[in-house]
C-alpha positions in Angstrom: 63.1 22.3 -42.5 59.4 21.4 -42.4 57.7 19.1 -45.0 54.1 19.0 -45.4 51.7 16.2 -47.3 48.9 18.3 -48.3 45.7 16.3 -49.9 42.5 17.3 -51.3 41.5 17.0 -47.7 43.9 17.2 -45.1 46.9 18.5 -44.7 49.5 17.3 -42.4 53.1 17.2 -41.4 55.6 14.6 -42.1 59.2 15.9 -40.6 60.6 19.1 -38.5 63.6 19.2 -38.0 66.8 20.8 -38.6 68.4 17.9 -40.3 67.7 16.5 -43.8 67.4 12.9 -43.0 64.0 12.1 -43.9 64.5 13.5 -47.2 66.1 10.2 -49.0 63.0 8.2 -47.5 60.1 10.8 -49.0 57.6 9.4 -51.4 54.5 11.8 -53.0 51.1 10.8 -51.5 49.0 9.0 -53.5 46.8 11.9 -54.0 47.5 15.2 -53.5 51.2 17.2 -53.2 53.9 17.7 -51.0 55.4 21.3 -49.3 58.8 21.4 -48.5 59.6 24.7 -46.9 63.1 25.4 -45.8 65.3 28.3 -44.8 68.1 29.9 -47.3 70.7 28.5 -44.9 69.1 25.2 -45.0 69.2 25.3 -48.9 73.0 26.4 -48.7 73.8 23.7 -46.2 71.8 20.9 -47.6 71.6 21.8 -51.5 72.8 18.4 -52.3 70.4 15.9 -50.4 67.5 18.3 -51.6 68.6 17.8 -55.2 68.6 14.5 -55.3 65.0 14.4 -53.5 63.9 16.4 -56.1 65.1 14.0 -58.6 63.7 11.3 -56.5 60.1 13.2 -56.3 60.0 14.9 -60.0 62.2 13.6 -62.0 64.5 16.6 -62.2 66.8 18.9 -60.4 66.9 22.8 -60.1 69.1 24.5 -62.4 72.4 26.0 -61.0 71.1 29.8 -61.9 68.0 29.3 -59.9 69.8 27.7 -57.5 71.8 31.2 -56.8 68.3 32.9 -57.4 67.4 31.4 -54.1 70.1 31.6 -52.2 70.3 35.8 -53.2 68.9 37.6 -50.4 69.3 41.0 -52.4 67.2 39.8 -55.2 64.1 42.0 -56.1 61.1 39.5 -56.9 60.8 38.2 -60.5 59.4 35.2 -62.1 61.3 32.6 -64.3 59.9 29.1 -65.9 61.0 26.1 -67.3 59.1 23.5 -69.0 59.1 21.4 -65.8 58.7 23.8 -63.0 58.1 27.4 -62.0 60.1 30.1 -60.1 58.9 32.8 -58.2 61.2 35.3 -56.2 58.7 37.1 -54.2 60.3 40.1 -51.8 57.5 40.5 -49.1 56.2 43.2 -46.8 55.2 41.4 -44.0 55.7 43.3 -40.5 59.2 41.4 -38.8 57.5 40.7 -35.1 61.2 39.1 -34.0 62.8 41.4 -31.2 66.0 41.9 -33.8 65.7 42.1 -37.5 67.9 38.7 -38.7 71.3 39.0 -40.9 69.2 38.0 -44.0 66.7 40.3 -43.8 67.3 43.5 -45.6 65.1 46.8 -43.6 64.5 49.7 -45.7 67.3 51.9 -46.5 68.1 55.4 -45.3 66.7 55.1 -42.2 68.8 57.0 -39.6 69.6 55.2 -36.5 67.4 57.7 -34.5 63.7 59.7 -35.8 61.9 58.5 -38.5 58.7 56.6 -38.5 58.9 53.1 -36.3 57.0 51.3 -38.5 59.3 51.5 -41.4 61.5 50.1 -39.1 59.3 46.6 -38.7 59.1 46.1 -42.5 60.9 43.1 -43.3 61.9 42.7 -46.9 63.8 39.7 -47.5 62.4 38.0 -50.6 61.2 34.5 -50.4 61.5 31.8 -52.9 58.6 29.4 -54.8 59.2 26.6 -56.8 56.5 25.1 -58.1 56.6 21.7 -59.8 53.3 19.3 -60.8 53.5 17.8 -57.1 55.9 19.5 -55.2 56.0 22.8 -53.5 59.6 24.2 -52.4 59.5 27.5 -51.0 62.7 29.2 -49.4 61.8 31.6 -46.8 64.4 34.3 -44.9 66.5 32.5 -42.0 64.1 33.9 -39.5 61.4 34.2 -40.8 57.8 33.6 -38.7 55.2 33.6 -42.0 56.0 30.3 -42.8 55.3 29.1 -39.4 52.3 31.3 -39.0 50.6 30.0 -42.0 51.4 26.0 -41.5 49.8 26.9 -38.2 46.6 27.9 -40.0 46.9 25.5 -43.1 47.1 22.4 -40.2 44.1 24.0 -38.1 41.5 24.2 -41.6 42.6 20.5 -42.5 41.2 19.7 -38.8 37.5 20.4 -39.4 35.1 18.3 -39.1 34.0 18.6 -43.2 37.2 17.8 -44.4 37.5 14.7 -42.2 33.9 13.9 -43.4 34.9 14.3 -47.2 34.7 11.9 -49.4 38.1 10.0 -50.8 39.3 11.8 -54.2 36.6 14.2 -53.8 37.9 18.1 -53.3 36.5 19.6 -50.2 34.3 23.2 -50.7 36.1 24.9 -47.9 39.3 23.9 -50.1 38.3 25.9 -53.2 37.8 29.2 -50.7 40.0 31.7 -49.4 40.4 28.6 -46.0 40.8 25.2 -46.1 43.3 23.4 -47.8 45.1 24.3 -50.9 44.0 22.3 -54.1 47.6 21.9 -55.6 51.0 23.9 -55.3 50.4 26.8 -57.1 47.0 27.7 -55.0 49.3 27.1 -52.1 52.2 29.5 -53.4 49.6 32.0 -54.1 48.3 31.9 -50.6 51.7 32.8 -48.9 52.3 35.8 -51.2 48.7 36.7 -50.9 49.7 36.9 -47.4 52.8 38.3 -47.2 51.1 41.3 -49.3 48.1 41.6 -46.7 50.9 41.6 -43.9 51.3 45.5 -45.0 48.4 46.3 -46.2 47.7 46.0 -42.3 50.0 48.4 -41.6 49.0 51.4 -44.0 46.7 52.8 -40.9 50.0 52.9 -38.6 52.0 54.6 -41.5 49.3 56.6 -42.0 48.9 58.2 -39.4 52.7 58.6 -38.0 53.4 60.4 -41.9 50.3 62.8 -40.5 52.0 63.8 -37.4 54.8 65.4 -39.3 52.5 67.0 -41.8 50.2 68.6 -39.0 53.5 70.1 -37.8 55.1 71.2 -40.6 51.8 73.2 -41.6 51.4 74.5 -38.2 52.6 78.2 -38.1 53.3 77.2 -34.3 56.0 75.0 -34.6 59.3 74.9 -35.6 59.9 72.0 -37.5 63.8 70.6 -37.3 63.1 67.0 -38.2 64.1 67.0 -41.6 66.4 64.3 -41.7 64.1 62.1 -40.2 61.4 63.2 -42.8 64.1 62.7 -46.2 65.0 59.6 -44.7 61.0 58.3 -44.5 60.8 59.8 -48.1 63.4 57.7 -49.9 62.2 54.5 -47.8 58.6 55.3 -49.0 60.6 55.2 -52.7 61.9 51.9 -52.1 58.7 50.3 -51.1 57.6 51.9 -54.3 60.0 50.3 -56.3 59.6 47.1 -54.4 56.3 47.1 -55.6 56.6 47.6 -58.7 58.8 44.5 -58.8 55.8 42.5 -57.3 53.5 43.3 -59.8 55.6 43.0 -62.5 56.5 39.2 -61.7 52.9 38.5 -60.7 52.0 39.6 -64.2 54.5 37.4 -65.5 53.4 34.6 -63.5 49.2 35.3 -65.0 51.0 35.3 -68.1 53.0 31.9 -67.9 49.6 30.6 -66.4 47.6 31.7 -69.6 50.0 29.2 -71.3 49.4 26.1 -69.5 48.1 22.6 -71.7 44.3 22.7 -71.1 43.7 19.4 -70.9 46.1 18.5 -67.8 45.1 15.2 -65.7 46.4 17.0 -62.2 44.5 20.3 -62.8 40.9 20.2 -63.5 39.0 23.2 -65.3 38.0 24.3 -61.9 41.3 24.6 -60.0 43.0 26.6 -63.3 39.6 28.9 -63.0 40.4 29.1 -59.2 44.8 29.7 -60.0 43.4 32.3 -62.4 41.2 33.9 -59.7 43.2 34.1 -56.8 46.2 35.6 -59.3 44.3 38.6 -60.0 43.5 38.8 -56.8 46.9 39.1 -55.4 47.7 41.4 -58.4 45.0 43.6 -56.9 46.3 43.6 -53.9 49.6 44.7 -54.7 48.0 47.2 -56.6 46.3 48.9 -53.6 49.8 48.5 -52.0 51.2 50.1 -54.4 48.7 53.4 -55.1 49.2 54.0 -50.7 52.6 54.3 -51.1 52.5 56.5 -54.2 49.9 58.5 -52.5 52.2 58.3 -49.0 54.6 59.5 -51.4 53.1 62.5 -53.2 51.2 63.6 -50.0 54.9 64.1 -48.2 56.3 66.1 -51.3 52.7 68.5 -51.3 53.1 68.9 -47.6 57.0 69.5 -47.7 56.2 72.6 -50.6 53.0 73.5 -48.8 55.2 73.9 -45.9 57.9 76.9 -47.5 54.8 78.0 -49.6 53.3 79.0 -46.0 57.3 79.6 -45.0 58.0 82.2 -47.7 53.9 83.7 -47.4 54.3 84.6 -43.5 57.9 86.2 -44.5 56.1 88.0 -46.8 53.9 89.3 -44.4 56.4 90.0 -42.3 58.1 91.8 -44.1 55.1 94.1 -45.9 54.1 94.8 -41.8 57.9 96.0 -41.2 57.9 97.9 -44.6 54.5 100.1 -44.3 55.7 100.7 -40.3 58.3 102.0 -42.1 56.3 104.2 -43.9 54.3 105.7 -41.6 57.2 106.8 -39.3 59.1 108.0 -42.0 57.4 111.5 -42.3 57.5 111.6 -38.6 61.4 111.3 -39.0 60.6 114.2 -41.2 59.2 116.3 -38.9 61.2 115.2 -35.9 64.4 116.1 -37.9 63.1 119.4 -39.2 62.3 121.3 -35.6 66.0 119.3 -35.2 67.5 122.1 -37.2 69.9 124.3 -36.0 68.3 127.5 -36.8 67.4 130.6 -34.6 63.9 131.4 -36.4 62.2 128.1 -37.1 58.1 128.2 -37.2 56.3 127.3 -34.0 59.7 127.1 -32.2 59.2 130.4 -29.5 55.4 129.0 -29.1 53.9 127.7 -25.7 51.7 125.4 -27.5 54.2 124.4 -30.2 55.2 121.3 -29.0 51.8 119.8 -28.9 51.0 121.4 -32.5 53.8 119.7 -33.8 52.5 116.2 -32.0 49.4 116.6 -33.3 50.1 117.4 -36.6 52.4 114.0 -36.7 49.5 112.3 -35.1 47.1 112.9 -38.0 50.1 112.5 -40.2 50.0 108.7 -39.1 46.9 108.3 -38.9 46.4 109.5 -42.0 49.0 106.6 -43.5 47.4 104.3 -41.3 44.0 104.5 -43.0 45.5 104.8 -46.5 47.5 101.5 -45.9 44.5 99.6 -44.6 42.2 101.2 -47.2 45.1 99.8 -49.8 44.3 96.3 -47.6 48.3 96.5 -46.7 47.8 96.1 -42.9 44.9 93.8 -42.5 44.5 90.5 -40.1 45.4 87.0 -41.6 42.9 84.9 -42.0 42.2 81.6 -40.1 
């Protein structure tokens, strides 16, 4: 469990630990909010302490239903509301660095223990949990989980320039109000870590990108034998589930812009600027799903056009293969003919008692060929494929 005091200024830690006992001592700062960021097993282990800080901090407690929200790790992301405080379910797509995917942590399914693209193997998606109250931040990340560390890391190094220990008292930093610096209250916070956590794969799209390429160069090369089809149906429905997973973010981000349309507009913690700023970086993360979203589906559609582009070229070279066999075919079946008439059993047969009628009949089934050769070609049913 980490708790952070995060002003318009500074942010900085208060405990680290894995044991809740500065929780019944913690007071809000006199400006600014606090982030309390624990793991789902934390939150099962210590629900009770943390409810009564809550009541301590804001007044009230989480409801029992969002309670289990939290503590779900097979929940797809979604976004709920009360009139006190807002819940956000948020199932990332950050790459899992960690040598071992944790318990929690839910890979993408259908992957077979062997083939397959690697990098679906490193896409953790265990959804995280926001709370967001006037003053607090709770967020509930995945039992091993390095995104919350990675960003308090970078949240602790902005607080330490030299501009926001020059600020002045009360007055909001300008580094603050950008994409650095510190967040201005807990939803900007929140928004940053799922901002985040959606950039984490939008890294990856090169990677994926280009291993989903190898298997289309060979299944449209003539040259290969493809036999990796498993592997590729396996990728295919994983690529699906990102989709739907998606889908899921959007949806509860639009709910969340929507909720956020609804707020009072005169509100003594959020100034006309910071709701402009909430209503900013929203959209922003929308579009960012967005683009997440249209690589997969094209990921997606781009496997399925190579797969049929693939027996399209299947079934054309059998084709060709078989119109080759069928017009050899025809030009050695009059030759048959031929063959099998000075075949006969017969005493007086034309050509038969003749010195030279061995090569007449040769040359007469020479032309004969040649003949059906140049008709066929002329009839463009021998001809090269084209490269």
């Amino acid at each position: 469990m980490r708790i952070f005091s995060i002003s318009a200024s500074r942010a900085s830690e208060i405990a680290a630990g894995a044991m809740p006992e500065g929780l019944a001592d913690l007071q809000l700062p006199k400006t600014g909010f606090l982030w309390i960021s624990c793991t789902r097993a934390e939150l099962e282990r210590w629900q009770t302490p943390l409810q009564t800080t809550l009541q301590t901090l804001c007044k009230l407690q989480l409801l029992d239903l969002h309670v289990s929200d939290l503590l779900n790790a097979q929940l797809p992301s979604r976004f709920d509301f009360t009139s006190q405080y807002d819940l956000m379910v948020f199932r990332g797509l950050t790459s899992a660095h960690a040598p071992s995917v944790a318990p929690a942590s839910q890979p993408l399914k259908h992957l077979p223990e062997r083939g397959g693209p690697p990098i679906l193997r490193r896409i953790d998606t265990s959804p995280a949990g926001f709370v967001v109250f006037d003053r607090v931040l709770l967020t509930i990340h995945p039992n091993a989980h390095n995104l919350r560390d990675a960003y308090a890391a970078r949240l602790l190094a902005d607080s330490g320039t030299d501009s926001a220990a020059n600020a002045a008292p009360g007055v909001p930093d300008s580094r603050s109000t950008g994409a650095r610096g510190v967040p201005a209250n807990p939803a900007d916070l929140m928004l940053r870590i799922v901002n985040q956590m959606v950039d984490g794969y939008l890294a990856l799209r090169r990677e994926l990108s280009q291993q989903l390429d190898h298997w289309q160069a060979e299944l449209l090369n003539p040259k290969t034998r493809f036999n990796n089809w498993n592997a590729l149906l396996s990728a295919r429905l994983s690529l699906h589930h990102l989709d739907e997973i998606c889908e899921d973010q959007r949806a509860a981000i639009q709910d969340w812009i929507e909720s956020l349309k609804s707020w009072p507009d005169h509100d003594e913690l959020l100034s006309r600027h910071q709701r402009d700023l909430l209503h900013v970086r929203s959209r922003d993360v929308l579009e960012h799903i967005e683009r997440v979203l249209h690589h997969v589906q094209r990921l997606e559609q781009n496997a399925e056009t190579t797969v049929q582009m693939h027996f399209n070229a299947q079934s054309h070279r059998t084709n060709e293969i078989m119109r080759t066999l069928t017009v050899l075919t025809a030009i050695f079946l009059p030759l048959n003919l031929i063959a099998g008439i000075f075949g006969m059993n017969f005493e007086f047969i034309p050509l038969l008692h003749m010195s030279n009628g061995f090569w007449l009949a040769m040359v007469s089934m020479g032309l004969t060929a040649a003949a059906l050769v140049l008709f066929f070609w002329r009839k463009r049913y021998l001809e090269r494929p084209s490269r």
